[in-house]
ZABAVEX-393612 format. One line per field, with one value per atom (N, C-alpha, C, O): chain; residue in three letters; residue number from 1; x, y, z; atom name. Coordinates in steps of 0.2 Angstrom, whole numbers, plus 2048, in hexadecimal, padded with zeros to 3 digits. Layout:
N
kette <- (A | ...)
rest <- (ALA | ...)
nr <- (NUM | ...)
u <- (X | ...)
v <- (Y | ...)
w <- (Z | ...)
atom <- (CA | ...)
***
This chain:
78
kette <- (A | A | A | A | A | A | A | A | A | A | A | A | A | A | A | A | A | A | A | A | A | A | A | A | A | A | A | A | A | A | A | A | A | A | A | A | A | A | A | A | A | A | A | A | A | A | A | A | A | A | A | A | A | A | A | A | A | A | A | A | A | A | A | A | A | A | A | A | A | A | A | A | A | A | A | A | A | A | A | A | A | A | A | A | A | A | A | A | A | A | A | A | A | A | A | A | A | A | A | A | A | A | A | A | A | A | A | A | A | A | A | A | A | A | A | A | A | A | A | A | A | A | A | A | A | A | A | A | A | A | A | A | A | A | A | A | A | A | A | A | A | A | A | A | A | A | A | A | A | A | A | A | A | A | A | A | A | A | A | A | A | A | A | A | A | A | A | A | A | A | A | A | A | A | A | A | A | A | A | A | A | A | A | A | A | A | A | A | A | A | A | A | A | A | A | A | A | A | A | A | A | A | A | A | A | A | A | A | A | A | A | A | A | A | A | A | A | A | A | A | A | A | A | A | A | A | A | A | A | A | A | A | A | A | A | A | A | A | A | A | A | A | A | A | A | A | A | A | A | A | A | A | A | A | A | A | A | A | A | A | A | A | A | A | A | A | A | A | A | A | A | A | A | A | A | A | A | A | A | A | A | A | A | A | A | A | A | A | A | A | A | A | A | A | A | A | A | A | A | A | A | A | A | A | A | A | A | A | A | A | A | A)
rest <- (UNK | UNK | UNK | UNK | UNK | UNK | UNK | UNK | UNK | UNK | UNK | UNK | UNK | UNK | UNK | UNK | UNK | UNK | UNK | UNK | UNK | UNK | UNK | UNK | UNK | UNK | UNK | UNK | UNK | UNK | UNK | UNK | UNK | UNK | UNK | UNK | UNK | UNK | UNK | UNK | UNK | UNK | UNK | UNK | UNK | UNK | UNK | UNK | UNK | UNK | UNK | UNK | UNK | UNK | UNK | UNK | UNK | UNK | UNK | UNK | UNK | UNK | UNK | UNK | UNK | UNK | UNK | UNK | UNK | UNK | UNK | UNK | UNK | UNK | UNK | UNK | UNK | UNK | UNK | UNK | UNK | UNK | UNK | UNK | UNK | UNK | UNK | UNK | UNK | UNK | UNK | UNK | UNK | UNK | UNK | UNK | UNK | UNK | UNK | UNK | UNK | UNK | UNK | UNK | UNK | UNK | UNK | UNK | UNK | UNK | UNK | UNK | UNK | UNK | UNK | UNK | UNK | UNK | UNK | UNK | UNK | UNK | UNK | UNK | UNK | UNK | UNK | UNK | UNK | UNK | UNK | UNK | UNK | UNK | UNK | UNK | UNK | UNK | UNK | UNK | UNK | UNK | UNK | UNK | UNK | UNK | UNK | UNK | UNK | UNK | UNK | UNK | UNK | UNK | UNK | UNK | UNK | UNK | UNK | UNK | UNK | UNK | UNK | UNK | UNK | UNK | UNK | UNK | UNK | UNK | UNK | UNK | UNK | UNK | UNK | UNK | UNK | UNK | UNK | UNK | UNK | UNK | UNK | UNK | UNK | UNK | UNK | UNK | UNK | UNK | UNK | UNK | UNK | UNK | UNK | UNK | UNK | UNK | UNK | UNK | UNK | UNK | UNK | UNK | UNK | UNK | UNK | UNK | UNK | UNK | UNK | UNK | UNK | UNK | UNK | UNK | UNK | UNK | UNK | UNK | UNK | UNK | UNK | UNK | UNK | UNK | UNK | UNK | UNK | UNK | UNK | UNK | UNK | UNK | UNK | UNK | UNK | UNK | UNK | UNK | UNK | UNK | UNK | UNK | UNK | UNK | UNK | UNK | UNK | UNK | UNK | UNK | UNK | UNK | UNK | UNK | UNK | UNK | UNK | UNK | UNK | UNK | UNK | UNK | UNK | UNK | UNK | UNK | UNK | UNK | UNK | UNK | UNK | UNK | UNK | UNK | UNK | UNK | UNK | UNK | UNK | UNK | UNK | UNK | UNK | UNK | UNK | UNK | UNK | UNK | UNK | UNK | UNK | UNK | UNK | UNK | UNK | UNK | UNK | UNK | UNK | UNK | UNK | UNK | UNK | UNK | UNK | UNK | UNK | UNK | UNK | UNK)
nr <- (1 | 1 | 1 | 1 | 2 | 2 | 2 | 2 | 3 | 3 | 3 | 3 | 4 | 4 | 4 | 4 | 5 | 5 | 5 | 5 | 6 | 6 | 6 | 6 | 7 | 7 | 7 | 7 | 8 | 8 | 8 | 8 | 9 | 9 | 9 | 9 | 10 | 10 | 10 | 10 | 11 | 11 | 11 | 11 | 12 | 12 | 12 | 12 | 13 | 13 | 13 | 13 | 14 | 14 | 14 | 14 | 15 | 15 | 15 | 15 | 16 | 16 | 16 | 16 | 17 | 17 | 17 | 17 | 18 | 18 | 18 | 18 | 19 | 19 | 19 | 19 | 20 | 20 | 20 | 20 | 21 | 21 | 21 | 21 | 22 | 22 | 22 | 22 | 23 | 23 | 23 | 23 | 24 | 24 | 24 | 24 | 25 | 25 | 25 | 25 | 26 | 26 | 26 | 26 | 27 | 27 | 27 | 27 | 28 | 28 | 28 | 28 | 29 | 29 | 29 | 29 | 30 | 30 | 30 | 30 | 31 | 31 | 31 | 31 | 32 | 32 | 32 | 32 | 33 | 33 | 33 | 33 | 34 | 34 | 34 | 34 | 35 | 35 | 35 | 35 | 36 | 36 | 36 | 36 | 37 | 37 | 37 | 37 | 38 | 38 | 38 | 38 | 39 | 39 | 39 | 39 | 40 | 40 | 40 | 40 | 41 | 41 | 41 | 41 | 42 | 42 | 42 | 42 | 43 | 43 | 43 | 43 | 44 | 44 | 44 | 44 | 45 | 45 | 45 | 45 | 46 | 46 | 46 | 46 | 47 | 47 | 47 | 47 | 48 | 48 | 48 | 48 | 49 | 49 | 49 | 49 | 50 | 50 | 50 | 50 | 51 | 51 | 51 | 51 | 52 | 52 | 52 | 52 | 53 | 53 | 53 | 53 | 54 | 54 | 54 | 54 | 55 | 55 | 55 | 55 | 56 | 56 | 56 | 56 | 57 | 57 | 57 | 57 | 58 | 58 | 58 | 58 | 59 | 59 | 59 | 59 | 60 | 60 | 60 | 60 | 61 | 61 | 61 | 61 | 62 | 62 | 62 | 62 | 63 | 63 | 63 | 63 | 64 | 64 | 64 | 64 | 65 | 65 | 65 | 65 | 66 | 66 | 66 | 66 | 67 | 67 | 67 | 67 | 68 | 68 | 68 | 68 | 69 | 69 | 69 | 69 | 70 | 70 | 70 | 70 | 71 | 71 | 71 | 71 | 72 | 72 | 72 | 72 | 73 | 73 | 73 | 73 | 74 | 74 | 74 | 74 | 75 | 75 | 75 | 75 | 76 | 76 | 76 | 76 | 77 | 77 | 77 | 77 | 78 | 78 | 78 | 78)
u <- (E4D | E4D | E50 | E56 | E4C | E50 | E56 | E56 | E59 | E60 | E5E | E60 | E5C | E59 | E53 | E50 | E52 | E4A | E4C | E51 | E47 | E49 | E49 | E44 | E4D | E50 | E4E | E4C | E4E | E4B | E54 | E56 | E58 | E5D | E5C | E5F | E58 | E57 | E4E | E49 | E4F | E47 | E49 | E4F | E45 | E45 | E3F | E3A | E3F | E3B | E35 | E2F | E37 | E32 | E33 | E38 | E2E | E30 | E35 | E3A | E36 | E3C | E43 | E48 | E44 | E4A | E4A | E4F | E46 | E45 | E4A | E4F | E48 | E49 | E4E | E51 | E52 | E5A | E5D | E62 | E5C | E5F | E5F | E64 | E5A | E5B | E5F | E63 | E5E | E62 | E68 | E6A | E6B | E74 | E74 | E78 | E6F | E71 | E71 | E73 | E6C | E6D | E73 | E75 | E76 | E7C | E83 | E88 | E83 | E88 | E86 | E88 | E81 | E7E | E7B | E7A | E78 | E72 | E6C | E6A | E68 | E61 | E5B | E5B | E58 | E56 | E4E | E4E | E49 | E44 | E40 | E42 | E3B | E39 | E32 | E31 | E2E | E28 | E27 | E2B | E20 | E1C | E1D | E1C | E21 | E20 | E1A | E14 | E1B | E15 | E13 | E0D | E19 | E16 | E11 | E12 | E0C | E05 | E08 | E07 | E0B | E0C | E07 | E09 | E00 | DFE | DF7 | DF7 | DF2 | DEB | DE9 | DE5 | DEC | DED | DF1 | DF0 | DF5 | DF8 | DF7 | DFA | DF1 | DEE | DEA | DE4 | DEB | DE7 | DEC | DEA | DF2 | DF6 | DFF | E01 | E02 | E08 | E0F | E12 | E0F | E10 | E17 | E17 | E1A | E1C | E22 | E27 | E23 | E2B | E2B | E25 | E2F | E32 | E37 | E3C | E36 | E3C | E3E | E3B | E43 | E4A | E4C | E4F | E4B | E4B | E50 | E50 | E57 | E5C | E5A | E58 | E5C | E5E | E62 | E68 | E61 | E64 | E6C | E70 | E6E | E76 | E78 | E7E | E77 | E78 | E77 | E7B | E75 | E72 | E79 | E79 | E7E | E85 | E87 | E88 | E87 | E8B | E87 | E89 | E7F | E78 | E7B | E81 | E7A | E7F | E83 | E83 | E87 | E8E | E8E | E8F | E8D | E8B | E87 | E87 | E82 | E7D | E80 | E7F | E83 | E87 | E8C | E8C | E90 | E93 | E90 | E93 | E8C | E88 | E84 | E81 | E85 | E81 | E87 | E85 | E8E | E94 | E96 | E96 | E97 | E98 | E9F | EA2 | EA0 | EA6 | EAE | EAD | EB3 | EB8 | EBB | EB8 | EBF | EC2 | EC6 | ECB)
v <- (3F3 | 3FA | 3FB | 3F9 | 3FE | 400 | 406 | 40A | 405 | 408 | 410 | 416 | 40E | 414 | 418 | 41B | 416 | 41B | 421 | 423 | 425 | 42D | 430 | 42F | 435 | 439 | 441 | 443 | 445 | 44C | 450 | 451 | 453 | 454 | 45C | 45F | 45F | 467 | 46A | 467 | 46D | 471 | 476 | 478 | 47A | 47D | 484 | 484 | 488 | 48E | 48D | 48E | 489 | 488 | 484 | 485 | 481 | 47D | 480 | 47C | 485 | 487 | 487 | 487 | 487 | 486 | 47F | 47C | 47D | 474 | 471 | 46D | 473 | 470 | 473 | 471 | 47A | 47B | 476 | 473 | 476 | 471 | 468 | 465 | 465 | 45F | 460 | 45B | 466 | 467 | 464 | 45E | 46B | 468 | 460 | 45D | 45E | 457 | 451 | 44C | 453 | 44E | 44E | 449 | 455 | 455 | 451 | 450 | 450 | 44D | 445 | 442 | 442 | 43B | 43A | 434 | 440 | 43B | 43E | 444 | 438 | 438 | 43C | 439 | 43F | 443 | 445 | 443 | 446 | 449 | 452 | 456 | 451 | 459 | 456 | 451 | 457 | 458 | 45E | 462 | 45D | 464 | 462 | 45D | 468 | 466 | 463 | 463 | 461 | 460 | 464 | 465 | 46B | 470 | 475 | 478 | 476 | 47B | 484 | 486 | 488 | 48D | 492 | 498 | 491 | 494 | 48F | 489 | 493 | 491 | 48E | 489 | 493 | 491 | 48A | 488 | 487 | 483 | 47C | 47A | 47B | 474 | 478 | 475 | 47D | 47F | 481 | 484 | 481 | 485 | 480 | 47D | 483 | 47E | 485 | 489 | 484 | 489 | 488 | 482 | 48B | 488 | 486 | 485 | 483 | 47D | 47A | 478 | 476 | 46F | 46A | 46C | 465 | 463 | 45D | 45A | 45D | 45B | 455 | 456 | 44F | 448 | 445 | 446 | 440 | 43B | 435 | 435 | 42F | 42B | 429 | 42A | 426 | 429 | 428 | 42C | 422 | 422 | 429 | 429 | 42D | 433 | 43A | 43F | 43A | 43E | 443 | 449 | 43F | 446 | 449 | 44F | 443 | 448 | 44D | 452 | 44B | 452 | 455 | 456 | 457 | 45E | 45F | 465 | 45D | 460 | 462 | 468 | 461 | 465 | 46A | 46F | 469 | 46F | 476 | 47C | 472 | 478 | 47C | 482 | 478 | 47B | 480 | 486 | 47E | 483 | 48A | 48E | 489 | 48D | 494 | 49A | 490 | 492 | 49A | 49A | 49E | 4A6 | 4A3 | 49F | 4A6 | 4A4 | 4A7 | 4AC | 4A3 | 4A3 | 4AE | 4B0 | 4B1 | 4B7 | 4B4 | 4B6)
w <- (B75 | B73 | B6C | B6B | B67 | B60 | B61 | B65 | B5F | B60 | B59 | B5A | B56 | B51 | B51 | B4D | B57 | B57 | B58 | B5A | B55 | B54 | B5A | B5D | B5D | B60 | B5F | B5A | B64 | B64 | B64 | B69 | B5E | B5C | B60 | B65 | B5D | B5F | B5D | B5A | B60 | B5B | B59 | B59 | B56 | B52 | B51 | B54 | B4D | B4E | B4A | B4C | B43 | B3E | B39 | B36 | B36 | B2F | B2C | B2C | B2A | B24 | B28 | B24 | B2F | B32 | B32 | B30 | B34 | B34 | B2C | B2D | B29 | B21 | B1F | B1A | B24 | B21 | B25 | B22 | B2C | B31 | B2E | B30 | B2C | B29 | B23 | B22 | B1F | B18 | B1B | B1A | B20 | B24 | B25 | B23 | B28 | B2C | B27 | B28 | B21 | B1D | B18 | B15 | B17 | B13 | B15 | B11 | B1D | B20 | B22 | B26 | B1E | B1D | B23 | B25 | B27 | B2D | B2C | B2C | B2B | B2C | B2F | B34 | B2F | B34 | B31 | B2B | B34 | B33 | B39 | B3D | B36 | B3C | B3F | B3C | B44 | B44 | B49 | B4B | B48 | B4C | B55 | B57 | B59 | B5D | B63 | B61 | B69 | B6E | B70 | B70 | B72 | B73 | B71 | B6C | B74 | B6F | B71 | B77 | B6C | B6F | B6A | B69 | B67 | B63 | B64 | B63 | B65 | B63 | B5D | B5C | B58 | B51 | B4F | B49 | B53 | B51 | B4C | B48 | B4F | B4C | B47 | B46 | B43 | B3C | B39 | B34 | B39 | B34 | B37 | B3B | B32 | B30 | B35 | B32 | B3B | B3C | B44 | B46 | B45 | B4D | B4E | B49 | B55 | B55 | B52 | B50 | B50 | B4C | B50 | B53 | B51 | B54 | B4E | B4A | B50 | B49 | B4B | B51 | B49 | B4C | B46 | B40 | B4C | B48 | B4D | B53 | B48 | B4B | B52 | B51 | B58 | B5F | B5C | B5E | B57 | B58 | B54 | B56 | B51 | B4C | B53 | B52 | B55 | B5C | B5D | B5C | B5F | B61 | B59 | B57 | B55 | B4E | B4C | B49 | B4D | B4B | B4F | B4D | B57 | B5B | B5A | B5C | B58 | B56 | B50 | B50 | B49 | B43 | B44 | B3F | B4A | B48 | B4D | B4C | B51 | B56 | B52 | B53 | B4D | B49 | B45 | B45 | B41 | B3C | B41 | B3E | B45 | B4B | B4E | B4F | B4E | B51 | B49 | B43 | B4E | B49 | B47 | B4B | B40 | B3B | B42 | B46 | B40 | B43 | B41 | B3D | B43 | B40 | B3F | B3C)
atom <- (N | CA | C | O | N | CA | C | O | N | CA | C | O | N | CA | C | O | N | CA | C | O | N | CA | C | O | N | CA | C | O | N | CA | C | O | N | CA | C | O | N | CA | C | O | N | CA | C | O | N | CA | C | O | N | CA | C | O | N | CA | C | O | N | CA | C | O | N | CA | C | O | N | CA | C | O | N | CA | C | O | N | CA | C | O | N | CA | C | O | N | CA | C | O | N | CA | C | O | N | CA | C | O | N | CA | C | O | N | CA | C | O | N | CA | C | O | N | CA | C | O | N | CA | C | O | N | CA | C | O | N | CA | C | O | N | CA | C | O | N | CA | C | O | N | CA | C | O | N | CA | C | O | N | CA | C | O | N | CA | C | O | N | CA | C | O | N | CA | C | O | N | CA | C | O | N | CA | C | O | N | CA | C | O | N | CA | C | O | N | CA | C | O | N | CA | C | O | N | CA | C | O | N | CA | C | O | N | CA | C | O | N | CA | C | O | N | CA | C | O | N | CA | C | O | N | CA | C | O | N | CA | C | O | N | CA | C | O | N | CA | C | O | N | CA | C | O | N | CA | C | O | N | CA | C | O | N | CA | C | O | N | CA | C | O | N | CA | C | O | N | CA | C | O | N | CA | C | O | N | CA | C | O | N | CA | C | O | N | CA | C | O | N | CA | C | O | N | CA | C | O | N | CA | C | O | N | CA | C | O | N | CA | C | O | N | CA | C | O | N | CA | C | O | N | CA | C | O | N | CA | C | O | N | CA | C | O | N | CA | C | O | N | CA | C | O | N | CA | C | O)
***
């Protein structure tokens, strides 16, 4: 079994959250990509660039992607 096959981190609402969420994960050195999910929630789907995203790390990076993104997620301290 490859110990780096990509993994499903989070999903996501759409390409442009996709691509701040990888921004975060690549600033703290993990690898990560997006694809279109499996899910079809749109007729239009397969014509237009549009939908969920899912946000894929390598499986060994898998808890530190959750944890930084929960972080960035978590409302600032008072």
């Amino acid at each position: 079994m490859e110990t780096d096959a990509p993994v499903v981190v989070t999903v996501v609402s759409g390409e442009a959250e996709a691509e701040v969420v990888c921004g975060l994960l690549r600033s703290a050195g993990i690898k990560c990509a997006y694809r279109d999910t499996d899910a079809i929630d749109s007729s239009l789907e397969d014509f237009m660039a549009a939908g969920a995203r899912e946000i894929l790390v390598a499986a060994p990076d898998i808890e530190a992607a959750k944890e930084l993104i929960a972080d960035a997620q978590a409302p600032p301290a008072a």
